[in-house]
NUFI-891328 format. One record per residue (C-alpha): x, y, z. Coordinates in Angstrom, 1 decimal. Example, Ala and Ser with C-alpha at 12.3 -4.5 7.8 and 13.67 -1.06 7.14 Angstrom:
REM NUFI-891328
<atom><u>12.3</u><v>-4.5</v><w>7.8</w></atom>
<atom><u>13.7</u><v>-1.1</v><w>7.1</w></atom>
This chain:
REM NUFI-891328
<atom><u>21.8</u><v>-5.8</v><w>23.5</w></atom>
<atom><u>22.8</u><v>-3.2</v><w>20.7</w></atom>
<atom><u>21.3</u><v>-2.1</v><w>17.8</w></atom>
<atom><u>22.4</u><v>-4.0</v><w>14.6</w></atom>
<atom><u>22.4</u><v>-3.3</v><w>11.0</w></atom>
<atom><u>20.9</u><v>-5.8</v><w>8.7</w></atom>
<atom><u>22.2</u><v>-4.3</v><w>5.6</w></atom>
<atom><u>20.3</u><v>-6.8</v><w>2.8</w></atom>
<atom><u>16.8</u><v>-8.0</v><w>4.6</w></atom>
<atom><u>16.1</u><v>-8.8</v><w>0.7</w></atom>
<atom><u>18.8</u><v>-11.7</v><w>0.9</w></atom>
<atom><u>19.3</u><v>-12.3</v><w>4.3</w></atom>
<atom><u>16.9</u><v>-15.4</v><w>5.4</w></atom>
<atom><u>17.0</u><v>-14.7</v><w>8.7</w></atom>
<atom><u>14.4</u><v>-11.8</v><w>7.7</w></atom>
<atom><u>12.5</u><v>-14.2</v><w>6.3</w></atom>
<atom><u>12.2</u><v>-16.0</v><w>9.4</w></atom>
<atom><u>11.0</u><v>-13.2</v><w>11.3</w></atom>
<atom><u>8.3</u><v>-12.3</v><w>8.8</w></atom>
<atom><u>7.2</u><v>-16.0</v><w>9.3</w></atom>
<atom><u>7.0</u><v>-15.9</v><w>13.0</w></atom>
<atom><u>6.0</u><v>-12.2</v><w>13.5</w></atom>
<atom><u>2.2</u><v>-11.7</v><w>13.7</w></atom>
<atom><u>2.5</u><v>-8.4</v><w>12.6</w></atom>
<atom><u>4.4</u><v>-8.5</v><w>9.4</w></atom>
<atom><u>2.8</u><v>-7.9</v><w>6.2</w></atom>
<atom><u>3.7</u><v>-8.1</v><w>2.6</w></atom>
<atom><u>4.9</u><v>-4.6</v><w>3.0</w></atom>
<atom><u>8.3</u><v>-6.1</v><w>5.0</w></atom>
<atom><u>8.5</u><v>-8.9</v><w>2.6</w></atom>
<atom><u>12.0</u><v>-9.4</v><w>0.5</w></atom>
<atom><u>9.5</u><v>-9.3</v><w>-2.7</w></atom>
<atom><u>7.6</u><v>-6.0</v><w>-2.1</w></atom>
<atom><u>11.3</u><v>-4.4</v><w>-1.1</w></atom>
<atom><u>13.2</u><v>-6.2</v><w>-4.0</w></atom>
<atom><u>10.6</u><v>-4.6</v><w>-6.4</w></atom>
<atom><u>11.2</u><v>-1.2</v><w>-4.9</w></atom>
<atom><u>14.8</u><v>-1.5</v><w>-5.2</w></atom>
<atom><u>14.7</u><v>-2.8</v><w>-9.0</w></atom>
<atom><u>11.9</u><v>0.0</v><w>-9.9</w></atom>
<atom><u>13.3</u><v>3.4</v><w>-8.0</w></atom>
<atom><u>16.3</u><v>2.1</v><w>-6.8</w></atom>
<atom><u>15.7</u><v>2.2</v><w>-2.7</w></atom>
<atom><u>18.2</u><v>1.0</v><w>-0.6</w></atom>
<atom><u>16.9</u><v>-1.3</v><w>2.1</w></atom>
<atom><u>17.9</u><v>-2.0</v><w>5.6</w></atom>
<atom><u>17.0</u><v>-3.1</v><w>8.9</w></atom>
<atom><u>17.2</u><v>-2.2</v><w>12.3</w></atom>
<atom><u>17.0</u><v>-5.0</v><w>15.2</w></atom>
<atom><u>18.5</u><v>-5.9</v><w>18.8</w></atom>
<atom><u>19.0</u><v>-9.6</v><w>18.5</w></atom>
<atom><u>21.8</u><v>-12.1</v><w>18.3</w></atom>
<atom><u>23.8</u><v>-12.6</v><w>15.1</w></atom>
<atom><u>22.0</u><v>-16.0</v><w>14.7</w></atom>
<atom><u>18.7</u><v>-15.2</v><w>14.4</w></atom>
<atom><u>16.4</u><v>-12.3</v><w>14.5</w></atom>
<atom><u>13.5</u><v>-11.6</v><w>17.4</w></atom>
<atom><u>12.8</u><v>-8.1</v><w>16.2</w></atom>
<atom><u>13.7</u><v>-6.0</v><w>13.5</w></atom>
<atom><u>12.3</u><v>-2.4</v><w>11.7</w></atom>
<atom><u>12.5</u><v>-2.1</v><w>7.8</w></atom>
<atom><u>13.2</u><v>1.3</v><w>6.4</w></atom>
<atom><u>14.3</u><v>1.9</v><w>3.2</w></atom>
<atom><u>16.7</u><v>5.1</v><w>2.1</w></atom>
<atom><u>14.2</u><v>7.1</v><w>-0.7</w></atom>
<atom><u>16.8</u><v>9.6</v><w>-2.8</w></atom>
<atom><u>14.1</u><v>12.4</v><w>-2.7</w></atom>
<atom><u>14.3</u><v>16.0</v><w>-5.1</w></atom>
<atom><u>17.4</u><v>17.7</v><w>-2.4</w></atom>
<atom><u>18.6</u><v>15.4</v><w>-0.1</w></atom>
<atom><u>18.0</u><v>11.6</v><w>1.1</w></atom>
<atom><u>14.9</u><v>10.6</v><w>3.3</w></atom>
<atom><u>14.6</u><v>7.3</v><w>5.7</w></atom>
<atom><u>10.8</u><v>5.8</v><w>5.0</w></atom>
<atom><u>9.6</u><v>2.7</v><w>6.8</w></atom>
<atom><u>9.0</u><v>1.7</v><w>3.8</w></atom>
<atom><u>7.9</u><v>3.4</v><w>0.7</w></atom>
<atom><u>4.9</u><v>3.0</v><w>-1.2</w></atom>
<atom><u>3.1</u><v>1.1</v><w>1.9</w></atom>
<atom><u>-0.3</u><v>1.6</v><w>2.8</w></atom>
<atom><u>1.4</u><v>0.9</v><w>6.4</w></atom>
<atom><u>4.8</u><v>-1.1</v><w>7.4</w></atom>
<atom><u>4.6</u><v>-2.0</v><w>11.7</w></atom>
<atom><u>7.6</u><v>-1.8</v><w>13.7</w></atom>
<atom><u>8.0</u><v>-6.2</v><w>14.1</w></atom>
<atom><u>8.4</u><v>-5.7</v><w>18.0</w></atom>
<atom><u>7.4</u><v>-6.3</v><w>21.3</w></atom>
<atom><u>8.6</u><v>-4.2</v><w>23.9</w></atom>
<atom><u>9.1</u><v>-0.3</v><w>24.3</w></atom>
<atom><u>12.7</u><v>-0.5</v><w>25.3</w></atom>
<atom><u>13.3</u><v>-2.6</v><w>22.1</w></atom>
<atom><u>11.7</u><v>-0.2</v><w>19.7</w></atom>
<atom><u>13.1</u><v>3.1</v><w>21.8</w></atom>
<atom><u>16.6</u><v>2.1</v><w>21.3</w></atom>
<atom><u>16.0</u><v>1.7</v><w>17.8</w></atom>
<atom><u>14.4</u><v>4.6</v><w>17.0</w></atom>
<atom><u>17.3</u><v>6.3</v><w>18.7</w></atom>
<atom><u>19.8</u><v>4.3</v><w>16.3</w></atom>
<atom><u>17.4</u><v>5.3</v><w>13.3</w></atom>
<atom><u>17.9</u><v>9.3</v><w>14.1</w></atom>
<atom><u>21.6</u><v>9.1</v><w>14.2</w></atom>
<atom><u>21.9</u><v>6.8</v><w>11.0</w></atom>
<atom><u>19.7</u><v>9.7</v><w>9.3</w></atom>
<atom><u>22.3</u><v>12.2</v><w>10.6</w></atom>
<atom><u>25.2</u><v>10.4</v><w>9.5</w></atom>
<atom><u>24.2</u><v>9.3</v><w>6.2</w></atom>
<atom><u>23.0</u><v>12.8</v><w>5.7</w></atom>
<atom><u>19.0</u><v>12.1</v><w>5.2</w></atom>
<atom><u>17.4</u><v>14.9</v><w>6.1</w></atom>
<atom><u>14.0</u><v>13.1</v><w>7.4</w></atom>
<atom><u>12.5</u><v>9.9</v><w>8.8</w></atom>
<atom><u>9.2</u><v>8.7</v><w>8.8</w></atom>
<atom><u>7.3</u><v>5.6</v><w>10.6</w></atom>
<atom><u>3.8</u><v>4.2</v><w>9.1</w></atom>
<atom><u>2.7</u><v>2.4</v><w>12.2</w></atom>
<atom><u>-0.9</u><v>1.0</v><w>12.3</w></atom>
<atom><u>-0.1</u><v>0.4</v><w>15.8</w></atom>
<atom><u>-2.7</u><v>1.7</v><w>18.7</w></atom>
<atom><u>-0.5</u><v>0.6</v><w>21.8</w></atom>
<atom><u>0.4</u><v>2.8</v><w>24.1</w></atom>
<atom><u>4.0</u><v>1.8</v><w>25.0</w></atom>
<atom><u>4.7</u><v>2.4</v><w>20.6</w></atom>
<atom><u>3.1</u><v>5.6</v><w>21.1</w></atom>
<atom><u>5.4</u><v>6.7</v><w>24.3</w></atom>
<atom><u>8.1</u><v>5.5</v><w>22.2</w></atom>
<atom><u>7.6</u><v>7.1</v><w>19.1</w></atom>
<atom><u>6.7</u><v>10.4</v><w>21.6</w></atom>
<atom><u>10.3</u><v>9.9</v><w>22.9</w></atom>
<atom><u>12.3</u><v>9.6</v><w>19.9</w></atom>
<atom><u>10.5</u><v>13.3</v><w>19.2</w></atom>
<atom><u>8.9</u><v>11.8</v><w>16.0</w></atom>
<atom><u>6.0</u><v>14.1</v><w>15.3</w></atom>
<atom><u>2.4</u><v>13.2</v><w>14.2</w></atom>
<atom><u>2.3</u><v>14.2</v><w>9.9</w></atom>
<atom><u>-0.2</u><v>12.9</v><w>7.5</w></atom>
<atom><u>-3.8</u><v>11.0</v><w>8.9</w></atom>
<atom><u>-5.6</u><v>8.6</v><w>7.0</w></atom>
<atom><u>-8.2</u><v>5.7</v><w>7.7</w></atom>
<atom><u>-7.4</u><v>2.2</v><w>7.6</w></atom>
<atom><u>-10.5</u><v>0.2</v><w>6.1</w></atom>
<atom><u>-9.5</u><v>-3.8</v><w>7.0</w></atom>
<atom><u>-12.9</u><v>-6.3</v><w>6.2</w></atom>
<atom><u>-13.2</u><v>-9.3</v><w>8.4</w></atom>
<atom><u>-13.5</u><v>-12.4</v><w>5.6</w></atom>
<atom><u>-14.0</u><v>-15.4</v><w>8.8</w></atom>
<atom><u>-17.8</u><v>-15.4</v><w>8.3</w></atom>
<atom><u>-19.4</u><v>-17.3</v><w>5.9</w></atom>
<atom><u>-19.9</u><v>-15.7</v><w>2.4</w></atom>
<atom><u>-23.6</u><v>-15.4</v><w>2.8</w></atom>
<atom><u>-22.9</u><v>-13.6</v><w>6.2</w></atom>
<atom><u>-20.4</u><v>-11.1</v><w>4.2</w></atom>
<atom><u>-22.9</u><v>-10.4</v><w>1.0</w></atom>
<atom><u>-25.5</u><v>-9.2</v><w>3.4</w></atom>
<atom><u>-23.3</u><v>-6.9</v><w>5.2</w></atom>
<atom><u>-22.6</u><v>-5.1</v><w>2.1</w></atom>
<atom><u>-24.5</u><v>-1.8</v><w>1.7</w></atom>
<atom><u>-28.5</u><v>-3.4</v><w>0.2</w></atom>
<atom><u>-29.0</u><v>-0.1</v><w>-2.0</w></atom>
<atom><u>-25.7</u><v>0.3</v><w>-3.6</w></atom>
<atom><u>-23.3</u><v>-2.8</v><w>-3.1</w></atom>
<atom><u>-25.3</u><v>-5.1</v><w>-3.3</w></atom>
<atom><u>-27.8</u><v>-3.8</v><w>-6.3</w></atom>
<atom><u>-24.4</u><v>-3.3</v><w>-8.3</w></atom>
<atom><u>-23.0</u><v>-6.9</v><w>-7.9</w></atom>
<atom><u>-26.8</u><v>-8.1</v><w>-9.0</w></atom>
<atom><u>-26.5</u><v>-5.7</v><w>-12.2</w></atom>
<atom><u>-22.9</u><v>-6.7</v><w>-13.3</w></atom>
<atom><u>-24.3</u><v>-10.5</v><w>-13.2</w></atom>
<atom><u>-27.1</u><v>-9.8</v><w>-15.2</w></atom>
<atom><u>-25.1</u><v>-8.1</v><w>-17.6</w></atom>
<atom><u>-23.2</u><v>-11.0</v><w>-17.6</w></atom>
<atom><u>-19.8</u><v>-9.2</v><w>-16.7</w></atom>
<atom><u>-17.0</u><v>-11.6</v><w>-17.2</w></atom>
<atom><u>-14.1</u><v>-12.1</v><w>-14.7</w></atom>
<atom><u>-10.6</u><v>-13.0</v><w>-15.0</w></atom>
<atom><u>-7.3</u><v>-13.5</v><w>-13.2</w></atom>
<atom><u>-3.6</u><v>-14.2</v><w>-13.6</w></atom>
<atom><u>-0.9</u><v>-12.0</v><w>-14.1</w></atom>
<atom><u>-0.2</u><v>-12.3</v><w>-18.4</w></atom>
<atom><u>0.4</u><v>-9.5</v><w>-20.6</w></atom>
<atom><u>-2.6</u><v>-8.9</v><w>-21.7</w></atom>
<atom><u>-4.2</u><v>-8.5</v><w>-18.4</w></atom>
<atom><u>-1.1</u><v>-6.2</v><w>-16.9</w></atom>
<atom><u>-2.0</u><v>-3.6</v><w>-20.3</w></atom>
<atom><u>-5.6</u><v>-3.9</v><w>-19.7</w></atom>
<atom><u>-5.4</u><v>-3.4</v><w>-15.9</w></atom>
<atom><u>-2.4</u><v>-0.5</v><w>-16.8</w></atom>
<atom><u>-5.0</u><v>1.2</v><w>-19.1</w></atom>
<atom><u>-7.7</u><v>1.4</v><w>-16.6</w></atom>
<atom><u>-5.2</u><v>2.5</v><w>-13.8</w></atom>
<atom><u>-4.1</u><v>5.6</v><w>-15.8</w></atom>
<atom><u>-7.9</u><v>6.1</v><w>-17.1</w></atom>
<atom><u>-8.0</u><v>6.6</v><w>-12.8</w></atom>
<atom><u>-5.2</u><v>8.7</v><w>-12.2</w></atom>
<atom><u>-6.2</u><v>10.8</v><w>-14.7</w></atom>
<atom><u>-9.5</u><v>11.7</v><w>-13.5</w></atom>
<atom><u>-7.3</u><v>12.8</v><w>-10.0</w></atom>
<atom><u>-5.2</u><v>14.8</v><w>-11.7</w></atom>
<atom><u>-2.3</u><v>12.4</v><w>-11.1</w></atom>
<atom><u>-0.2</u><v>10.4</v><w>-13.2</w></atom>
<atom><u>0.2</u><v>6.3</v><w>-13.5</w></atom>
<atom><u>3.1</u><v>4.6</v><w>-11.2</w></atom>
<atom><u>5.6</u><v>3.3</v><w>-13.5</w></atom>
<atom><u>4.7</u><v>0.3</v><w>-15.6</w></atom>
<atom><u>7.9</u><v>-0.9</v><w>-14.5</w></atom>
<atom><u>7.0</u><v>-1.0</v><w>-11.2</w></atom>
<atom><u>4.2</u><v>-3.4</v><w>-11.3</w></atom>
<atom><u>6.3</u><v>-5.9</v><w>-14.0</w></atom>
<atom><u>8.4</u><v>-6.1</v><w>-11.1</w></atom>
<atom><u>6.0</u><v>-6.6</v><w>-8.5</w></atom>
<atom><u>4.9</u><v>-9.4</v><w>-10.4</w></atom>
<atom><u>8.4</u><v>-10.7</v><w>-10.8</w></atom>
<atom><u>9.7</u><v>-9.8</v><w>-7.3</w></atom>
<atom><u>6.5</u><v>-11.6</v><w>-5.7</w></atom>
<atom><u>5.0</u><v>-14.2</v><w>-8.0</w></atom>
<atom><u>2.0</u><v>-15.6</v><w>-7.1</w></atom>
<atom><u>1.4</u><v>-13.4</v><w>-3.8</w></atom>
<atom><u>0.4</u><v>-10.7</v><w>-6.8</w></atom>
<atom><u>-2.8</u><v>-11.1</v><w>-8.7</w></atom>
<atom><u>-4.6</u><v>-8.6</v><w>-11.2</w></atom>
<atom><u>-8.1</u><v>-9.1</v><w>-11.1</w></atom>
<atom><u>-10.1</u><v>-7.7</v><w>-14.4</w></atom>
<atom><u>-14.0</u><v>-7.4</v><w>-15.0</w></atom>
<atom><u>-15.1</u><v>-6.8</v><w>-18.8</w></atom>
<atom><u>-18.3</u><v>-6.1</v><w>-21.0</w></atom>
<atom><u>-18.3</u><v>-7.8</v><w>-24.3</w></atom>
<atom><u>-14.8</u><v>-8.7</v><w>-24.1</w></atom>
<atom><u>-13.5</u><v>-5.0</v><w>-23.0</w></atom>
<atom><u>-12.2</u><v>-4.6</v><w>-19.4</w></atom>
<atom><u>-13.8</u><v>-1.8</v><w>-17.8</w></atom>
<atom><u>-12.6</u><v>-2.3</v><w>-14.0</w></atom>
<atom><u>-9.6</u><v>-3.4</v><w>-12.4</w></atom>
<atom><u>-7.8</u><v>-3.9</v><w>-9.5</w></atom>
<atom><u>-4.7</u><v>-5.5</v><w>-8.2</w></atom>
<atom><u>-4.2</u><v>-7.4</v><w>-5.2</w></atom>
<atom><u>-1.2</u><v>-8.6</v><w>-3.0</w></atom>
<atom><u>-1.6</u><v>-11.9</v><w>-0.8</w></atom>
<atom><u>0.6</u><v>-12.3</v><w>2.4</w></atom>
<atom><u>-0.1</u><v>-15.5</v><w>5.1</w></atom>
<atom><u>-3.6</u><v>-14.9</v><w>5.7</w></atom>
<atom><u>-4.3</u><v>-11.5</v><w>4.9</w></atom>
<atom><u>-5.2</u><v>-10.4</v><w>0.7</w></atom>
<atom><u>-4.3</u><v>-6.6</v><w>0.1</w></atom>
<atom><u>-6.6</u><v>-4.4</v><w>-2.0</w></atom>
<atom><u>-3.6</u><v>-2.2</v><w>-3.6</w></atom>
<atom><u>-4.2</u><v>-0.6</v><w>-6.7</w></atom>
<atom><u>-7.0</u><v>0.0</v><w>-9.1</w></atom>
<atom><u>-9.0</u><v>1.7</v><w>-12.1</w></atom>
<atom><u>-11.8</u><v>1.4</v><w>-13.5</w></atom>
<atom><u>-13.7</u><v>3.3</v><w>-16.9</w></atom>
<atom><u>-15.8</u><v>5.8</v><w>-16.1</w></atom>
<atom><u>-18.5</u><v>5.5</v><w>-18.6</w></atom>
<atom><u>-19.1</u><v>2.1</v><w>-17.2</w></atom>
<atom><u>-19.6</u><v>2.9</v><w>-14.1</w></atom>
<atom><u>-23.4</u><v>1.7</v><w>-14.2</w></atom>
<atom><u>-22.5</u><v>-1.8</v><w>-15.0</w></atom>
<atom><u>-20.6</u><v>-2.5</v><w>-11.4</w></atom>
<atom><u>-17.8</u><v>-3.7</v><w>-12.5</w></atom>
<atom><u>-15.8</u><v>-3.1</v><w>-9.3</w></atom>
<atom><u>-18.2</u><v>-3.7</v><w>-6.8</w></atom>
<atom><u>-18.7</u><v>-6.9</v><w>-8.3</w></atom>
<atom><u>-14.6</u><v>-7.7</v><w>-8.5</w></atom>
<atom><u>-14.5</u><v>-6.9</v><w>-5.2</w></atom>
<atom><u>-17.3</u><v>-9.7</v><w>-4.6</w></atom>
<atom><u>-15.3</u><v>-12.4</v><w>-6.8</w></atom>
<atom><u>-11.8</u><v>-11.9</v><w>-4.8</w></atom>
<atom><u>-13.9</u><v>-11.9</v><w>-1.4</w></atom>
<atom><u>-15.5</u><v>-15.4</v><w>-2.7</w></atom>
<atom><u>-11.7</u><v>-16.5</v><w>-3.8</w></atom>
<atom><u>-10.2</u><v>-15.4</v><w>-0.9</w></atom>
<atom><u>-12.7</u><v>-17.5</v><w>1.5</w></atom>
<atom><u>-11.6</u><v>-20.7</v><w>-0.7</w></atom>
<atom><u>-7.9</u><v>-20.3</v><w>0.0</w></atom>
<atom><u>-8.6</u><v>-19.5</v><w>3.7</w></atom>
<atom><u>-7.6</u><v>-15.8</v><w>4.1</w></atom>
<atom><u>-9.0</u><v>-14.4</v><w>6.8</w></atom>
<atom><u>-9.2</u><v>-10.4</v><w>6.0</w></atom>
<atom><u>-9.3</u><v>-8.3</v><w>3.6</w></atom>
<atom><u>-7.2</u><v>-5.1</v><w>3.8</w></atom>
<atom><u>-8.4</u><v>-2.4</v><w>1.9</w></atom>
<atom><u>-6.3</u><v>0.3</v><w>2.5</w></atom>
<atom><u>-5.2</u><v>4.1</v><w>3.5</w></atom>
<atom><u>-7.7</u><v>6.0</v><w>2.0</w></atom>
<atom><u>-7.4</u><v>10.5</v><w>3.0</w></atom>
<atom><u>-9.2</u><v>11.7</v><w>5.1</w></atom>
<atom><u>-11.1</u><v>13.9</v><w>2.3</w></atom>
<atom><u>-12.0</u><v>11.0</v><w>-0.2</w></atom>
<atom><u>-15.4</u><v>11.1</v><w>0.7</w></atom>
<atom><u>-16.3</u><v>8.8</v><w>-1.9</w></atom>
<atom><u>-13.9</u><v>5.7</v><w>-1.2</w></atom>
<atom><u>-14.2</u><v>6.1</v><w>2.3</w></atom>
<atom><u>-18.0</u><v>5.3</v><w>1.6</w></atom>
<atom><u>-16.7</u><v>2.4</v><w>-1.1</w></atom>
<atom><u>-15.2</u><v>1.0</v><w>1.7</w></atom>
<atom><u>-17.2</u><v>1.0</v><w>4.4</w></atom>
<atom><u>-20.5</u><v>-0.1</v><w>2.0</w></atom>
<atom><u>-18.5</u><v>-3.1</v><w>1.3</w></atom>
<atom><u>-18.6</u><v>-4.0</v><w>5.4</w></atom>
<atom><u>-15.1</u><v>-2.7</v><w>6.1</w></atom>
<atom><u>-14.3</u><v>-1.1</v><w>9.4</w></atom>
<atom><u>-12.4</u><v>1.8</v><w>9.6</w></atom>
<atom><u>-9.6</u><v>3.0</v><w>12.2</w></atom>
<atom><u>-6.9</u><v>6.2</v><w>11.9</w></atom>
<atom><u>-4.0</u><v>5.4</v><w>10.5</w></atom>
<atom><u>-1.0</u><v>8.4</v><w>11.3</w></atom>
<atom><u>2.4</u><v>8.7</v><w>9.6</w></atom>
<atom><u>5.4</u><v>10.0</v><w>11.9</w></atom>
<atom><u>8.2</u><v>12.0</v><w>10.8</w></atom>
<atom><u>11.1</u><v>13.4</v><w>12.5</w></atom>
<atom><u>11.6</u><v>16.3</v><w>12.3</w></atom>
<atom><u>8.3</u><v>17.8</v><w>12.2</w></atom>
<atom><u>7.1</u><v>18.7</v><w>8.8</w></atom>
<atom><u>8.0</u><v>22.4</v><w>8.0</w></atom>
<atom><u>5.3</u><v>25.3</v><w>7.4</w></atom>
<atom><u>4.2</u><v>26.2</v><w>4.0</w></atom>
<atom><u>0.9</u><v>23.3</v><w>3.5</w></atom>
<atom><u>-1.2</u><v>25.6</v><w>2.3</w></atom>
<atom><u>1.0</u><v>26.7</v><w>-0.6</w></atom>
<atom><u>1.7</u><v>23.6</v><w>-1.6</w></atom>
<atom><u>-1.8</u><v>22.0</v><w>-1.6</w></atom>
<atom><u>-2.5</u><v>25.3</v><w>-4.2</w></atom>
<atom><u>0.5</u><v>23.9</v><w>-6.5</w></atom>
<atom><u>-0.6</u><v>20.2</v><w>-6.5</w></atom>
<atom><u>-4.1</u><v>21.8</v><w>-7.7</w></atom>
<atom><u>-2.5</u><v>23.8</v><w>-10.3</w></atom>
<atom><u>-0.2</u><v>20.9</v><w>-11.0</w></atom>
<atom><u>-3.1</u><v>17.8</v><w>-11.0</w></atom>
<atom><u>-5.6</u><v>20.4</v><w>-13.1</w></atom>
<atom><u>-2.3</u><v>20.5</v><w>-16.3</w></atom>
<atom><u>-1.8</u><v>16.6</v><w>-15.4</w></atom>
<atom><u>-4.9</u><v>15.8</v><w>-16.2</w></atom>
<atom><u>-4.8</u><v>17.1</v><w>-19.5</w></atom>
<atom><u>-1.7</u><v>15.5</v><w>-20.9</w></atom>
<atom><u>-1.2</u><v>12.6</v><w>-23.6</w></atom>
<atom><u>-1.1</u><v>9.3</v><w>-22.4</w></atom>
<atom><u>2.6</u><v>9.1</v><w>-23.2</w></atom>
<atom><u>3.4</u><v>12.2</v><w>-21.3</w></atom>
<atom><u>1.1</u><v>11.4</v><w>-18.4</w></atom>
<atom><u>3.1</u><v>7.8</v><w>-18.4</w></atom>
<atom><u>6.9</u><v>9.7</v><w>-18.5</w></atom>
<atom><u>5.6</u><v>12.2</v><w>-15.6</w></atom>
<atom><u>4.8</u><v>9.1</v><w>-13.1</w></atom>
<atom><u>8.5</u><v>7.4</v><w>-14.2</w></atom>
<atom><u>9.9</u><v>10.8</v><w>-12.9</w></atom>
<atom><u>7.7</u><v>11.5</v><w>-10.5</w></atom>
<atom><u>7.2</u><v>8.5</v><w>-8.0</w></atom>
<atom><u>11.2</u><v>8.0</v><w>-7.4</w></atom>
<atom><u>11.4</u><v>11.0</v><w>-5.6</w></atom>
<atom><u>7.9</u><v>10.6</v><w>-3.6</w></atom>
<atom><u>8.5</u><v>7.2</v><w>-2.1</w></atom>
């Protein structure tokens, strides 16, 4: 059967019914998490798949990112990792073929796959579209289908676990929901974050329309001292699965655990509602510190590669010396000047 376009898989409910059936779709293919990217940066989305016009079987999201020159194909931006929904070789080959001409026709000058995949027959047919390895990250998921008793003592004794004990007895408080006050408290903390990287905020937009886009599969999750938050993090639900997906936290607080013990009241929330695991996200190879975060909180890692076609150009080296230059004058702007540099900024990254 031939490829087909599915030109709006934000409208089109048989999309829906594939993310249903599909074990591995994620709230990354979800109408919501697209619609938000198309409201916020104004991505095009569209799908690949080779089923009947009735109903879908298969199907590959990518989403057309207007970058600084020319157009790029990214399956799909902004994702920790989006899977190719199939389930045989020949499938997924002929799509991939059907993906490389699109780019050429529509004049996108690169397209890149974020596969969490480990199956040989994707990797043979990734290798014979000529998609290249890029960027390599790990992929930290935490299984949440023992008891909570069973999870607390898998958490690292000496730092984990000592910091969830401290935040109690400092009598942290903890709060949900997705109000006003919680999105500027959670956005204050998230730049207080980026900052200390050298990089600036996403767009406040962006995550007013996650909320809207998604509802009640979005949740921010805020710790606070004496009635001031001090950690943060937001969190995307999806069938049985809870996303850890953004997050910040103040520094000078850092002694009160305030995120090790958030972490510990959406794990204990997230056993109530019946998810089964916890993803936590890409994290680079070179964040020694998270990757340790992670793994203290009984998260097991695995790679995670990107794929582009073509290959990735030379010239890393020079680049990783700008982003330095660029995150060290970053970090030292205004608030409001940090805030306009992400609105600019993140369209074009995708």
């Amino acid at each position: 059967m031939a490829v087909r376009l599915v030109e709006d898989p934000i409208g089109d409910p048989r999309w829906s019914e594939l993310l249903a059936e599909h074990p591995k779709a994620s709230i990354f293919h979800s109408p919501g998490w697209l619609s938000a990217l198309r409201q916020t940066y104004g991505y095009e989305p569209f799908a690949l798949t080779r089923s009947s016009a009735s109903s879908l079987e298969n199907g590959v999201v990518v989403c057309r990112v207007r970058g600084w020159m020319s157009p790029r194909l990214v399956s799909v931006p902004f994702s920790d990792h989006c899977d190719p929904l199939v389930s045989s070789a020949g499938d997924f080959a002929e799509m991939l073929t059907f993906l490389r001409g699109h780019a050429k026709d529509t004049s996108a000058h690169s397209v890149e796959l974020r596969p969490t995949f480990a199956e040989p027959w994707c990797e043979a047919a990734i290798g014979a579209a000529k998609f290249e390895p890029d960027t390599r990250y790990y992929l930290h998921r935490l299984d949440l289908r023992s008891g909570v008793a069973d999870i607390f003592r898998r958490f690292h004794h000496s730092s984990t676990q000592r910091a969830i004990r401290r935040a109690e007895r400092e009598q942290l408080t903890y709060e949900t929901g997705t109000s006003t006050k919680l999105v500027a408290g959670f956005y204050r903390l998230l730049r207080m974050s980026r900052r200390r990287h050298g990089l600036p905020p996403q767009p406040i937009a962006w995550f007013r329309n996650l909320i809207t886009c998604l509802g009640d599969q979005v949740t921010i999750h805020v710790a606070s001292k004496d009635g001031e938050p001090i950690a943060a993090i937001l969190t995307l639900t999806f069938k049985h699965t809870i996303t850890y997906k953004y997050g910040g936290s103040d520094a000078s607080q850092h002694r009160l655990g305030g995120m090790p013990f958030l972490f510990w009241r959406v794990i204990q929330e997230a056993k109530l509602r019946g998810i089964r695991q916890m993803d936590l996200g890409r994290t680079d190879l070179d964040q020694s510190g998270l990757i340790t975060f992670k793994e203290h909180l009984g998260a097991t890692p695995s790679p995670l590669t990107y794929y582009r076609q073509p290959a990735r150009q030379s010239g890393t080296a020079t680049r990783g010396w700008i982003s330095h230059v660029a995150r060290r004058v970053l970090a030292r702007l205004p608030d409001p000047a940090l805030d306009a540099a992400g609105r600019v900024l993140y369209k074009h990254l995708g």
